[in-house]
Each structure stands twice: as C-alpha cells, then as structure tokens.
TORKOLTOR-599292 format. One record per atom (N, C-alpha, C, O): residue in three letters; x, y, z. Coordinates in steps of 0.02 Angstrom, whole numbers, plus 32768, in hexadecimal, padded with zeros to 4 digits. Atoms other than C-alpha are relative to their C-alpha. Example, Ala and Ser with C-alpha at 12.3 -4.5 7.8 and 13.67 -1.06 7.14 Angstrom:
2
ALA802D7FC58000;ALA82677F1F8186;ALA802D803C8000;ALA8061803B8021;SER7FD67FC57FFD;SER82AC7FCB8165;SER7FD980378025;SER7FF2806E802D;
END
This chain:
253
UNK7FDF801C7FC5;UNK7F178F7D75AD;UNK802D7FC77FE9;UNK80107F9A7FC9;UNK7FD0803D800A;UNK7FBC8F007599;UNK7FF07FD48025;UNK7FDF7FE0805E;UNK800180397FDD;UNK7FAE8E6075C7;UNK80437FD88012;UNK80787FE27FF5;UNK7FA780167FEC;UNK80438DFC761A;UNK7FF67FBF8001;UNK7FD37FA4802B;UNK8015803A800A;UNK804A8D5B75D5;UNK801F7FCB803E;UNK80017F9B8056;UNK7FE4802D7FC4;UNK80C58D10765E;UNK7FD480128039;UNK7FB57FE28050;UNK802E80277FCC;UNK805F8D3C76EA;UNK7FB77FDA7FF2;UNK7F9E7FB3801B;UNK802B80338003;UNK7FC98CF57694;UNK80237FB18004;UNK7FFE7F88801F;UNK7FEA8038800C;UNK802C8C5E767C;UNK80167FDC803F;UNK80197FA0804A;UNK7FFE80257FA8;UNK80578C597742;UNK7FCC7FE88013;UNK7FCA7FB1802E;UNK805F7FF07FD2;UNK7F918C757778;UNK7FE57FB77FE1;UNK7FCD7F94800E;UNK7FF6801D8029;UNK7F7E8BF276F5;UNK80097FA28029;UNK7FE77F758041;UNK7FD580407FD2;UNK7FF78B66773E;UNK7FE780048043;UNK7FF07FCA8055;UNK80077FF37FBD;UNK7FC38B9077EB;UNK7FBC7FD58015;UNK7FAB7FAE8041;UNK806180128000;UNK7F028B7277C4;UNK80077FAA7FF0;UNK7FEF7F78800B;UNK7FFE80648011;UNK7F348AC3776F;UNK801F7FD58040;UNK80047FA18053;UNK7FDD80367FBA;UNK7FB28A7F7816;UNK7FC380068022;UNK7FB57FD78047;UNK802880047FA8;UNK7F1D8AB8788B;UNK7FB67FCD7FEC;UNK7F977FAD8016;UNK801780388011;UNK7EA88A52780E;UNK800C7FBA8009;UNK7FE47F8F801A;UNK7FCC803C8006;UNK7F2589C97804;UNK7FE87FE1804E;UNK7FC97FAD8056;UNK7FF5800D7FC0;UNK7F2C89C378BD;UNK7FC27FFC8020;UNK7FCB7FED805B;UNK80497FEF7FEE;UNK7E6989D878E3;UNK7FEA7FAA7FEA;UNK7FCF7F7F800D;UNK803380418002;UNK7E3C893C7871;UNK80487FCA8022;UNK802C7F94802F;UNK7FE7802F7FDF;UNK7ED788D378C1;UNK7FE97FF8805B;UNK7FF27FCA8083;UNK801580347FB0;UNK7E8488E87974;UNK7FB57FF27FE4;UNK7F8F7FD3800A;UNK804F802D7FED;UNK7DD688BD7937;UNK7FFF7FBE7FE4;UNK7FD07F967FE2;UNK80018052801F;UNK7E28882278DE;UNK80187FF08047;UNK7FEB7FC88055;UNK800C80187FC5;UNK7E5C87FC799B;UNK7FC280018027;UNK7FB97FD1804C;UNK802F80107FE2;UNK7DC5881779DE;UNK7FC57FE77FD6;UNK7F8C7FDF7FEA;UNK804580438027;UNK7D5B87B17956;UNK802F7FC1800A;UNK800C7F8E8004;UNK7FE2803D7FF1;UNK7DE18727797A;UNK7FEE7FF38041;UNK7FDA7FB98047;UNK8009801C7FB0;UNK7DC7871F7A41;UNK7FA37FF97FDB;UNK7F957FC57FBE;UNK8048800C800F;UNK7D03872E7A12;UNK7FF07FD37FCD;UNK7FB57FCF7FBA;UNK801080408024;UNK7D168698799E;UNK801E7FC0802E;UNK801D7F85801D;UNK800580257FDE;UNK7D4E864F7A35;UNK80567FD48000;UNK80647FA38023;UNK7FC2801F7FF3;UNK7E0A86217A18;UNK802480138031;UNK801D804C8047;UNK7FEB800D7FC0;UNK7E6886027AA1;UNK80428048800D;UNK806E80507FE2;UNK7FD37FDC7FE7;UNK7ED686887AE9;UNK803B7FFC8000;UNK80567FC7800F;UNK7FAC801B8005;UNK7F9A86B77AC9;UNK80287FFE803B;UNK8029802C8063;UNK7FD780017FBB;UNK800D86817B4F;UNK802580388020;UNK804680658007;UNK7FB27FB37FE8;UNK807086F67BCA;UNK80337FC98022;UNK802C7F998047;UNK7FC0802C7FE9;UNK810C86AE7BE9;UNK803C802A802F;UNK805580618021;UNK7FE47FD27FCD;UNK816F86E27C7D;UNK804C7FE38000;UNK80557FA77FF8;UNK7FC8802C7FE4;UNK822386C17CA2;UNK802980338036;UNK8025806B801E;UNK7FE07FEE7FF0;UNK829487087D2A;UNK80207FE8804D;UNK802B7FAD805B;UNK7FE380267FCB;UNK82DD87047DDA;UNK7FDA7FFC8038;UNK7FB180268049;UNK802F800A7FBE;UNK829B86AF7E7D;UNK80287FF78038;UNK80447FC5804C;UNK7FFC80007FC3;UNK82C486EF7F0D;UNK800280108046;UNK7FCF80338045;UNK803580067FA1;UNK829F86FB7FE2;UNK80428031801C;UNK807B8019801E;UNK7FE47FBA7FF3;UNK82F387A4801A;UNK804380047FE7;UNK80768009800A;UNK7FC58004802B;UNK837087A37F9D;UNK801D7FDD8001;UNK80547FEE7FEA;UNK7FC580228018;UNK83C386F87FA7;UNK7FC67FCF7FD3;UNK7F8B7FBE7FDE;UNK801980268039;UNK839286987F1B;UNK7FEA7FB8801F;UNK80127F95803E;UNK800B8039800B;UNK831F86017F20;UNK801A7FBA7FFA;UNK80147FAE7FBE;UNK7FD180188012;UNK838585697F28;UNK7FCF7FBD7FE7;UNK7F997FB78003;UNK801280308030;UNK835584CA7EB1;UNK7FE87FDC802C;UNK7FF17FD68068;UNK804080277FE4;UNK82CB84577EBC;UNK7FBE80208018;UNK7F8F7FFF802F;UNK80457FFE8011;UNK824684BD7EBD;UNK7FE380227FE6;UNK7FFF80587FF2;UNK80357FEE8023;UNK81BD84FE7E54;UNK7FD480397FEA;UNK7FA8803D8015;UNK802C7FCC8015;UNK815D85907E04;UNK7FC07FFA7FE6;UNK7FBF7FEE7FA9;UNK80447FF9804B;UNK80A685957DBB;UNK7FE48031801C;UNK7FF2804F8050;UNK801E7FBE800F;UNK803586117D94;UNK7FBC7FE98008;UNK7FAB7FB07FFA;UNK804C80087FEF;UNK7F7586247DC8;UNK7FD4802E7FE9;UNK7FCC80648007;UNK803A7FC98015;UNK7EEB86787D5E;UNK7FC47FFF801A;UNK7F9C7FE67FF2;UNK804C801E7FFB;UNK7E49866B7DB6;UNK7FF97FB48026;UNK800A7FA88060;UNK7FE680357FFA;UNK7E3985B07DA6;UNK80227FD27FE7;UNK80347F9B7FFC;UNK7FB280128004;UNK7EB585967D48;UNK804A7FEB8018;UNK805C8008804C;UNK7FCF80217FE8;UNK7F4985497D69;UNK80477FE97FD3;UNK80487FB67FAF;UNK7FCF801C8039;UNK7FF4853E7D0A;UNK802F7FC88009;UNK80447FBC8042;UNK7FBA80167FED;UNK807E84C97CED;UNK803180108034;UNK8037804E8034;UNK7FCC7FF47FDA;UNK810984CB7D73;UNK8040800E7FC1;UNK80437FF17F8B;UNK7FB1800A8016;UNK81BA84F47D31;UNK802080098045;UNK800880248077;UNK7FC880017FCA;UNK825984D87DA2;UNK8021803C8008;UNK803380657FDE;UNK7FD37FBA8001;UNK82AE85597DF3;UNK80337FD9800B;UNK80367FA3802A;UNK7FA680228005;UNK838085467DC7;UNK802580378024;UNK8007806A8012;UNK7FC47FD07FF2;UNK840085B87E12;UNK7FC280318006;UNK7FAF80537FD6;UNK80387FC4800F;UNK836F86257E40;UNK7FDB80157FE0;UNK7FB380447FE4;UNK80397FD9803C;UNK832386317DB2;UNK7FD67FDF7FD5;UNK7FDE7FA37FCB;UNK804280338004;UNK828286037D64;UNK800A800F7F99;UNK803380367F7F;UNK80017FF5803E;UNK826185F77C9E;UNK7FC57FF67FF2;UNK7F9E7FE0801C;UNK80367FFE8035;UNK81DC85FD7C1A;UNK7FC47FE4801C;UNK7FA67FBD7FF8;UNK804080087FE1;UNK814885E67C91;UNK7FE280227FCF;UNK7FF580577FB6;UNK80257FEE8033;UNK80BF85ED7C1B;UNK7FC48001801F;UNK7FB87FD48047;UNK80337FFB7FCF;UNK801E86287C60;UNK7FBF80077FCA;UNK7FAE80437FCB;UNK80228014801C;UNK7F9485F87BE3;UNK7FAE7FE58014;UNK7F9A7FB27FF7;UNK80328001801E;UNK7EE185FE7C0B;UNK7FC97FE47FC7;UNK7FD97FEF7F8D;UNK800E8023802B;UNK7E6785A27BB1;UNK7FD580187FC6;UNK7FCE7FF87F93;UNK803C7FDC801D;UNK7DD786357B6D;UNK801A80568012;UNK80438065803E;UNK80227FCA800B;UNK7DC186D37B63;UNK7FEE80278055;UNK8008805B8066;UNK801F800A7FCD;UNK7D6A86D27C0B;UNK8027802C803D;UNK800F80518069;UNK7FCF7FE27FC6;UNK7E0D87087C71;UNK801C80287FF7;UNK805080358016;UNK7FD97FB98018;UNK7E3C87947C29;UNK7FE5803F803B;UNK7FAD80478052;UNK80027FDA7FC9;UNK7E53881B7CA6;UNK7FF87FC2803A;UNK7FC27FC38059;UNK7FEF80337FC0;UNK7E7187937D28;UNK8044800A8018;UNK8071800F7FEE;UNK7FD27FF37FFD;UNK7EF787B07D99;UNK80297FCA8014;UNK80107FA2803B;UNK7FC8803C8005;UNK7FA587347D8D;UNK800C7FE0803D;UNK80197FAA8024;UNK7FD780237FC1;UNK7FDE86EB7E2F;UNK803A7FC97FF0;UNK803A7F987FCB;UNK7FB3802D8003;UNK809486A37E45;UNK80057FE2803A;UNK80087FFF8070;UNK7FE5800B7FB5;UNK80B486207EBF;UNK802A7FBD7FF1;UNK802E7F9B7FBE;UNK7FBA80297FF4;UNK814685AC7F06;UNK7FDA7FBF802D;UNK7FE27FAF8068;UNK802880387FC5;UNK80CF85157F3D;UNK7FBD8025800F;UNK7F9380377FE7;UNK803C7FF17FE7;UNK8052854E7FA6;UNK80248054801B;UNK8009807E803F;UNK7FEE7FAE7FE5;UNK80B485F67FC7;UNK800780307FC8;UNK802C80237F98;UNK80137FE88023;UNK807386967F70;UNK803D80337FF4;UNK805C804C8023;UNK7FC57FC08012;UNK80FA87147F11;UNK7FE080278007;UNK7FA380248003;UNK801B7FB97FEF;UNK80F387CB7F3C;UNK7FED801C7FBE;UNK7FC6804A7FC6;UNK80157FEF8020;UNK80DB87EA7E8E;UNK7FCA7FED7FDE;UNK7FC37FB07FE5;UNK803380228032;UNK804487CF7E15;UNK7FEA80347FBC;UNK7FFD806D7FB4;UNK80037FD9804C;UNK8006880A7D5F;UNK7FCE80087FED;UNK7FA57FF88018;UNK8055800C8021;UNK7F6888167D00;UNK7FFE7FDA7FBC;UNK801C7FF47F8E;UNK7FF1801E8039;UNK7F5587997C76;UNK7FB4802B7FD7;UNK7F7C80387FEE;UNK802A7FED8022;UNK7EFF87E27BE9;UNK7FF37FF97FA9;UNK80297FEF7F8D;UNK800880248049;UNK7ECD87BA7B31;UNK8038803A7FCD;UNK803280777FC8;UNK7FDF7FF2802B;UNK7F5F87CF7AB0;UNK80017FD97FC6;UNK7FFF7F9C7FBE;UNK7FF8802E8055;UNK7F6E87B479F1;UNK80317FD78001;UNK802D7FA37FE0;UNK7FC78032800B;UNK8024876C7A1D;UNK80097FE28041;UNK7FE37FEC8071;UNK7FD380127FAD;UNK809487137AAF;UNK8004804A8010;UNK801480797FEB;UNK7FD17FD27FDA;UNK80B3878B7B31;UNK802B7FEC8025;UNK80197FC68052;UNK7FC6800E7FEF;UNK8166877E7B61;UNK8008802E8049;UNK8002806C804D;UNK7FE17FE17FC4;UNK819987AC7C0C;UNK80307FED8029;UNK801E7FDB8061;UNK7FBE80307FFA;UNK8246876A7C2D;UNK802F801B803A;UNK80607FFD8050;UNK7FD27FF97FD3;UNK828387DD7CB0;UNK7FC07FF9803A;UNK7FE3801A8061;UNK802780117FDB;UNK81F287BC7D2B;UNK800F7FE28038;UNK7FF37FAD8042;UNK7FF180237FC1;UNK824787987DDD;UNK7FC9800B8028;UNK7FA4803B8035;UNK802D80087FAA;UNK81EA87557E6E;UNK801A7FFE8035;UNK80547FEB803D;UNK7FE17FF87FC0;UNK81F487747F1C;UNK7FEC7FCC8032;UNK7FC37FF48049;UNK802380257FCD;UNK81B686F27F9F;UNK8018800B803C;UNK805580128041;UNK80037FF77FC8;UNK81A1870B804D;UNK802C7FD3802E;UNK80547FE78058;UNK7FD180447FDB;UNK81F186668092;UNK7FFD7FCA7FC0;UNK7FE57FDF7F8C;UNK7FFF8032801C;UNK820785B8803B;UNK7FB87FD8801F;UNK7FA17FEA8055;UNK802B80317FFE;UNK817C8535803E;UNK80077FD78050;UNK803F7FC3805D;UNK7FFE80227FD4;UNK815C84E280DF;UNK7FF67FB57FE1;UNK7FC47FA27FC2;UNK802080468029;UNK8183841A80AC;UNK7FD17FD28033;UNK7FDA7FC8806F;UNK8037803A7FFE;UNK80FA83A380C5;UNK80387FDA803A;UNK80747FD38032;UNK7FDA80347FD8;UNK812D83328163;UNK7FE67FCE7FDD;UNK7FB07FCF7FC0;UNK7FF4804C8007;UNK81598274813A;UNK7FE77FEA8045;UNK80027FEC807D;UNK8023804D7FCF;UNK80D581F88198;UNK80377FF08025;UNK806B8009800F;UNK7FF180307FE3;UNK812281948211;UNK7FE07FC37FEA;UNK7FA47FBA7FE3;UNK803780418013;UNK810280E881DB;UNK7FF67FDF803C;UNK80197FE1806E;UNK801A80237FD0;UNK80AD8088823D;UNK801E7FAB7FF5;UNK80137F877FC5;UNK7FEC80518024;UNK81037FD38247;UNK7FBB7FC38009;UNK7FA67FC68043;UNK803A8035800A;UNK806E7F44822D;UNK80147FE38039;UNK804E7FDB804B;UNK801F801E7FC7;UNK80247EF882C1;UNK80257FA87FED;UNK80067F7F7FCB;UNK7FFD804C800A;UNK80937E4682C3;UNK7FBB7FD48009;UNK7F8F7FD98034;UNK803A80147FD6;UNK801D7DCA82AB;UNK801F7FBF8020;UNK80597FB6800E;UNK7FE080397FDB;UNK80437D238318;UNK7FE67FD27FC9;UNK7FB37FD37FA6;UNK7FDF80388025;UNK80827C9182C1;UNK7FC77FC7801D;UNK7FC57FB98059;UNK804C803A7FE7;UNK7FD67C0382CD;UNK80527FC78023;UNK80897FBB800B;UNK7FF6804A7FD8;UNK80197B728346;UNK7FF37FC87FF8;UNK7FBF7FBC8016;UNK8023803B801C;UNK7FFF7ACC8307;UNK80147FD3802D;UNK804C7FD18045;UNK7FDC80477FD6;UNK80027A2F836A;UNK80097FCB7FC3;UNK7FF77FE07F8C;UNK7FD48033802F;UNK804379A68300;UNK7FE77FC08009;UNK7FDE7FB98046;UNK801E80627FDA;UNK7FFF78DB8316;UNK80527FFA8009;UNK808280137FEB;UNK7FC480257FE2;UNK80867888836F;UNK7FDD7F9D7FEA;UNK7FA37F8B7FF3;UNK800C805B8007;UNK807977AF8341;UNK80327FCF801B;UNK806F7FD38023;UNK7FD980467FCC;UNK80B07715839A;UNK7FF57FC27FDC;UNK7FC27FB97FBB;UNK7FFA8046800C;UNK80D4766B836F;UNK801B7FE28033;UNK802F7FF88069;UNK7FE3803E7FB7;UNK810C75CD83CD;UNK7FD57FC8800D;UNK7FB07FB37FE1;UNK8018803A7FF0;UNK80CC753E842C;UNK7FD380028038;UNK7FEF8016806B;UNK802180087FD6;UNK8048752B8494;UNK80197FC0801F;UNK80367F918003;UNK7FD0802C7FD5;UNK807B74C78531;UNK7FCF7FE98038;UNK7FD580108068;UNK80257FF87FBD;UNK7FED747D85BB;UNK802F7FCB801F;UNK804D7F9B8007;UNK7FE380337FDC;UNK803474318641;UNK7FC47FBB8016;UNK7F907FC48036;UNK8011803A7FF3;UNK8002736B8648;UNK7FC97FEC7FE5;UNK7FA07FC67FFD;UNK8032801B802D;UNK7F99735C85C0;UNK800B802B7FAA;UNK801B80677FAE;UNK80187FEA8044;UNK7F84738684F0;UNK7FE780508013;UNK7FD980718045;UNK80357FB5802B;UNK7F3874298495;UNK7FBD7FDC801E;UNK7FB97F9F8018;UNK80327FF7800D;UNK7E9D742884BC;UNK7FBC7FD87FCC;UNK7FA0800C7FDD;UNK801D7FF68043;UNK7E2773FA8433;UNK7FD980477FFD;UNK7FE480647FC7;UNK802A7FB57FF1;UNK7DB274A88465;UNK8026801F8002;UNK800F804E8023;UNK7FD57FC97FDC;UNK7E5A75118475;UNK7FFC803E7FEA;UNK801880497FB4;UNK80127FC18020;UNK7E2475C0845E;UNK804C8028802E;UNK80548021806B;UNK7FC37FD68002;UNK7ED17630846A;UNK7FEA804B8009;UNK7FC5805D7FDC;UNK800B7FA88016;UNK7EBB76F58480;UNK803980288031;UNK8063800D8056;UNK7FCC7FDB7FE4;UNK7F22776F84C7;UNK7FDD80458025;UNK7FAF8065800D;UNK80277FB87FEA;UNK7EF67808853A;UNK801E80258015;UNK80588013801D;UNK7FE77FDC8002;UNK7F1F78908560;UNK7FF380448049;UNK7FF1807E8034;UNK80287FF67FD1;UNK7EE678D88609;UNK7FB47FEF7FEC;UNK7FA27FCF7FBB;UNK80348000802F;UNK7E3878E88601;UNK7FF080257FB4;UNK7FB780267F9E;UNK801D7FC9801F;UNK7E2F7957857F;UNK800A7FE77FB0;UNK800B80107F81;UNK7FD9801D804B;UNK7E6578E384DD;UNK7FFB7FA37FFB;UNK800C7F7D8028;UNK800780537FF5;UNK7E48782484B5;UNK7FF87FF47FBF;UNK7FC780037F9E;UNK80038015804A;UNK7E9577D18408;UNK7FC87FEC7FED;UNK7F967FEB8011;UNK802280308010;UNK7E3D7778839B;UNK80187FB68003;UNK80537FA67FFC;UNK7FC8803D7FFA;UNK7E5D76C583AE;UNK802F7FEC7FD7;UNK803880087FA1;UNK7FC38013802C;UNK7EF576618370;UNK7FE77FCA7FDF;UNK7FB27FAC7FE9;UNK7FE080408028;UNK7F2D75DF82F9;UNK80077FCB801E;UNK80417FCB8035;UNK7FD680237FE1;UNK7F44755C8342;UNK7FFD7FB98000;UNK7FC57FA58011;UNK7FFE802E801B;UNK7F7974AC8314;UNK7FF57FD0803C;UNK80257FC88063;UNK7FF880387FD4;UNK7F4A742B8385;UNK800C7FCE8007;UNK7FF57FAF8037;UNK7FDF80367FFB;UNK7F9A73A9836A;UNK804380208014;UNK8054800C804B;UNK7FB580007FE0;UNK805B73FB837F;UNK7FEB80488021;UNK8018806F8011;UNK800A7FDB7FFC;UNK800B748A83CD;UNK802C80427FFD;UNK8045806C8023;UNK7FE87FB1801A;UNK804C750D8370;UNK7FD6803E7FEA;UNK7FA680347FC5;UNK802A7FC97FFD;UNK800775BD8370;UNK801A803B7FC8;UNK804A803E7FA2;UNK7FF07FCA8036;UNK7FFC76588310;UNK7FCA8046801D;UNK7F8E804C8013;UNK80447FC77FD4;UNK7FA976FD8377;UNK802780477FEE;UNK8061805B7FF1;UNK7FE97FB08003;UNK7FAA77AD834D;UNK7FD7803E8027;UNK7F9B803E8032;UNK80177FCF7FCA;UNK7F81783583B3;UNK800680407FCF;UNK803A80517FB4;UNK80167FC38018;UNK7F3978D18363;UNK7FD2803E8026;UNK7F9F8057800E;UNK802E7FCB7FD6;UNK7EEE794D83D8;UNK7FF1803C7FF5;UNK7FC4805A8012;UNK7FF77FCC802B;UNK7F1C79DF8363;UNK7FFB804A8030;UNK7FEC807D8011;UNK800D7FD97FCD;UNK7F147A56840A;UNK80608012801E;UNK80907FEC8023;UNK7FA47FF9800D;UNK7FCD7A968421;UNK7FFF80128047;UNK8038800F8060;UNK7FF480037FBF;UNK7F9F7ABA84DC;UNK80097FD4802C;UNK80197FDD8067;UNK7FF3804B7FE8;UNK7FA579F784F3;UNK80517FEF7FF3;UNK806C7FB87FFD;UNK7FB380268016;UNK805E79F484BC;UNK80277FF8804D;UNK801D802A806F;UNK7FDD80007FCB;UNK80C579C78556;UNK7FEC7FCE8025;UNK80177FAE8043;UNK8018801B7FE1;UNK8052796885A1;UNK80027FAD8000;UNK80137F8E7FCE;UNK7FFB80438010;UNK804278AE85DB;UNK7FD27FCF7FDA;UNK7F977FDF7FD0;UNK801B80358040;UNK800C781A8565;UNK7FF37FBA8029;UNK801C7F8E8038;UNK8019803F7FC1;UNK7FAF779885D9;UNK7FEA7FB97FA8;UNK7FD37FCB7F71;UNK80278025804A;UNK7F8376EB854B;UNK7FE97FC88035;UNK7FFD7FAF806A;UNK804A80197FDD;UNK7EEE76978576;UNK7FFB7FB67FDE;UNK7FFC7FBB7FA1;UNK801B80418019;UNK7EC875CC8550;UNK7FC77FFC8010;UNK7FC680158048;UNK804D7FFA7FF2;UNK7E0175B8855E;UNK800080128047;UNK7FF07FEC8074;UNK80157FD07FD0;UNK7E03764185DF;UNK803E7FF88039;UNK802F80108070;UNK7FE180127FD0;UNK7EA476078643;UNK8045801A7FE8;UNK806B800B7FBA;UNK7FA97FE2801B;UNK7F3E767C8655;UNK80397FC47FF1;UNK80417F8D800C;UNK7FAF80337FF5;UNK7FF076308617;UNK802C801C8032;UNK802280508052;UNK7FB57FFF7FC8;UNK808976318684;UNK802F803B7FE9;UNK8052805C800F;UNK7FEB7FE2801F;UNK80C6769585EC;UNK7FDD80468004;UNK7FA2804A8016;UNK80167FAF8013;UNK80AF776285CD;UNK802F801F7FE1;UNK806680047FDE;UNK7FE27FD38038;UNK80F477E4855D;UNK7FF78043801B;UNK7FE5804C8055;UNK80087FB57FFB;UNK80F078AD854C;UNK7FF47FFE7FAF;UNK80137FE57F81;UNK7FFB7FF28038;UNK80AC78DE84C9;UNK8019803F7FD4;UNK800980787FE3;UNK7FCC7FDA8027;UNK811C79358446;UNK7FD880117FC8;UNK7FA47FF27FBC;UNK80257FEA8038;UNK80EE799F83A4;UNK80247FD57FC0;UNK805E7FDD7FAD;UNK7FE5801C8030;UNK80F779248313;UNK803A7FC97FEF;UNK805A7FB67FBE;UNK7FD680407FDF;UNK8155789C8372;UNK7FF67FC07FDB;UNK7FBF7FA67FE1;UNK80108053800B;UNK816777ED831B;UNK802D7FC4803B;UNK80687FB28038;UNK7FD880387FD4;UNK8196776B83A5;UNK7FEA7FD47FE5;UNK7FB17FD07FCD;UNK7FF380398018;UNK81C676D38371;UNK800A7FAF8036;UNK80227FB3806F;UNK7FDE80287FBC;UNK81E0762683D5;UNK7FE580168030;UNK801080328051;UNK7FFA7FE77FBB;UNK817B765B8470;UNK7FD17FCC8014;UNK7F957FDB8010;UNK801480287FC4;UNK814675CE84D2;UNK7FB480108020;UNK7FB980448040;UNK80297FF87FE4;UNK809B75D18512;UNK7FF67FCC8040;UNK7FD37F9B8035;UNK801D802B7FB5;UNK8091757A85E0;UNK7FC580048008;UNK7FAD803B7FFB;UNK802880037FF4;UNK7FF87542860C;UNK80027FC2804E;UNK80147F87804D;UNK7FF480307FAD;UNK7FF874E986CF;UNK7FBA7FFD8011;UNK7FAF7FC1800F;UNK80407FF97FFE;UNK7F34750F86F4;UNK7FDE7FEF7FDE;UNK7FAE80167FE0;UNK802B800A8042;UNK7EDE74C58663;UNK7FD97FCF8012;UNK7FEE7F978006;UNK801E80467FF5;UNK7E49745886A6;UNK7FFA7FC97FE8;UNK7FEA7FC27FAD;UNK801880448041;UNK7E3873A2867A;UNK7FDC7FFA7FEC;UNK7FA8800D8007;UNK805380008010;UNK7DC0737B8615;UNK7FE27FB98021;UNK80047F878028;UNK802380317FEA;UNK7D447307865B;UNK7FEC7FD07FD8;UNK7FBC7FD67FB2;UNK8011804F802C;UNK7D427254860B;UNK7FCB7FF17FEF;UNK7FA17FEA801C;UNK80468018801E;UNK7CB6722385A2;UNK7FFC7FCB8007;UNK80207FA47FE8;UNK80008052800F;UNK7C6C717E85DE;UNK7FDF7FE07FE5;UNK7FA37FE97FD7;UNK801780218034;UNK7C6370FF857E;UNK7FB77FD08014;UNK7FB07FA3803D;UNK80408034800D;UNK7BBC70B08567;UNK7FFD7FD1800E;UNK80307FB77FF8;UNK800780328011;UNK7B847014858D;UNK7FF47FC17FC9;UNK7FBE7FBC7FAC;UNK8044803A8038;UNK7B556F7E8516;UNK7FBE7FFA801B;UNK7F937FDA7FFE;
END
C-alpha cells in the first residue's frame, strides 16, 4: 500500500493547531482559576432616541451585576471606548446593561471571560427618551433675624438750683422714670452744687418717655425725655419745694 506523504503532513499540521489551540484555552482557564482579573470589553458607537442623535452633555456606563463602569461623554452622538471591566471571574455570563443616567438602552450583551480586549466599536444604542433632569430646590431665603434693640444711658450735668436756700448737705439726686425705672444717685458737689447723673435703664421700651429728677424725694421744676445715648450738658436743676431744714438749737451754758 503507498503512502502519501503530503496528506500525512496535512493530518499532521491539523492535529498540532487543534493541540495548539486546546492548551491556549486551558492556559485561559488556569489564568481566570488563578484568579486574575478579567479582560475588558470595550464598546464604542452611536447614541441615539428614534434616530436623532443624542445631543452633548450626557453620559454612558455600563452595568454588570453589581458592577458599575466609568461614564464616558456622549459627543455629536457618539459614545467612545466605554470599558466595561469587572473585577473576577464571578461575572462571566452576566448580562451588560447600557444606560443614559438612570435610562436603560434597548440594547445589552453578555460579558464573558476572554484571553484578550474585546473590541466592539460599532455598538450603537438606542434610548427610549432622554433623562428626566433632577429639579433645582427652591431655596428657601433664611428667616431674618431682628436686629437686638439696645437702650443706650443717656447723662446730665449742671447745677442744682433750690429756691431760697443752699444744696442741701443730705442731697440725694436720682432720676425716674415713670414708675418703672429710678437712677442711681448723683454726684453732687455741694458746695457749687454741681451734678453729674446718668440714667441707664437698659430697657429700649423706656425710650421716649419722661425724665422726672428727684432732690431727697422732691420733683424739680425741670424734666427731660429720655433719648438713646443722650449727653445733656448745662441743664439746670429747679428746685421751689425743698423743705427747710429745721434749726438745731443751740444749747444752753
């Protein structure tokens, strides 16, 4: 019987590629089973909502499971090198999801374990509508708050004045304010009876009001309003009511 050396030499070559090709997928599958990470599928093509193209500003990613990819921008309709990368093994046979935000493309893929990149560059998507955007808050403007009210001391100077007699030697000075307010006493020099009184009531519902001044308990002739943070100067204190004092008598020898 002849033998035919060329077709042995096909049968031959044939037996070695399908060897060849036998131990290159079990070196992929002792690589995923040593646990290295999975080769990317990379998508690129056009996006868009019943045939008019997508218009700029917004977004593509890809969803394995729970996975989650990078965004790329969609330009002139069209999306690029979305890379959809997986972290294990784990998601293989998992199926791709494409979406525009929170809105799902009509198409999807199956990611599955490859020795290389898988390239998929003409890969258009379709979406149903555009993204509904997120409403903008109303702001709320802050509750003014009111401006505190301060009453202010208002102060007086001047001369105490009794009619038909001296200061006093006991001259207690104060100032009031209806009832509701009464200085502390004054300064006050008795010999040229000169004074010095300040009024602090620190109550800003007293502003307006009248300023009665008191000599040991006896209105003056004089009054005021009191003002926020008033310095009067020069103001005269009348006194016409000021009892005499009763003469100390003198002793016998």
């Amino acid at each position: 019987m002849q033998r035919h050396p060329v077709r042995q030499k096909v049968i031959f070559t044939a037996f070695a590629a399908l060897a060849a090709l036998m131990a290159f997928l079990a070196s992929i599958e002792q690589s995923s089973a040593q646990g290295l990470p999975p080769m990317p599928f990379i998508y690129s093509g056009s996006a868009t909502i019943d045939g008019t193209p997508v218009p700029d500003g917004y977004t593509v990613h890809a969803q394995v499971g729970e996975y989650t990819s990078m965004p790329v921008a969609i330009t002139d309709g069209r999306y690029a090198l979305l890379s959809v990368t997986p972290s294990d093994s784990s998601f293989s046979g998992t199926e791709i999801s494409f979406f525009m935000a929170d809105v799902p493309a009509n198409e999807k893929d199956v990611f599955v374990l490859a020795g290389t990149p898988v390239m998929n560059l003409n890969f258009d998507l379709t979406f149903p509508n555009l993204p509904v955007p997120t409403p903008t808050p109303t702001p709320i403007p802050p509750t003014p708050t009111e401006t505190p009210r301060v009453a202010l001391p208002a102060a007086y100077s001047g001369t105490i004045i009794v009619a038909g007699m001296p200061v006093p030697e006991n001259a207690t000075l104060v100032a009031r304010i209806g009832g509701d307010y009464e200085s502390l006493p004054a300064v006050v020099d008795r010999t040229t009876g000169a004074y010095n009184l300040v009024i602090a009531p620190n109550e800003f519902n007293l502003l307006g009001r009248t300023v009665t001044f008191f000599l040991n308990g006896v209105a003056s002739e004089m009054i005021d309003t009191y003002r926020n943070g008033a310095f009067v100067g020069n103001f005269p204190l009348i006194f016409t009511d000021l009892p005499t004092p009763t003469p100390t008598a003198t002793p016998m020898p």
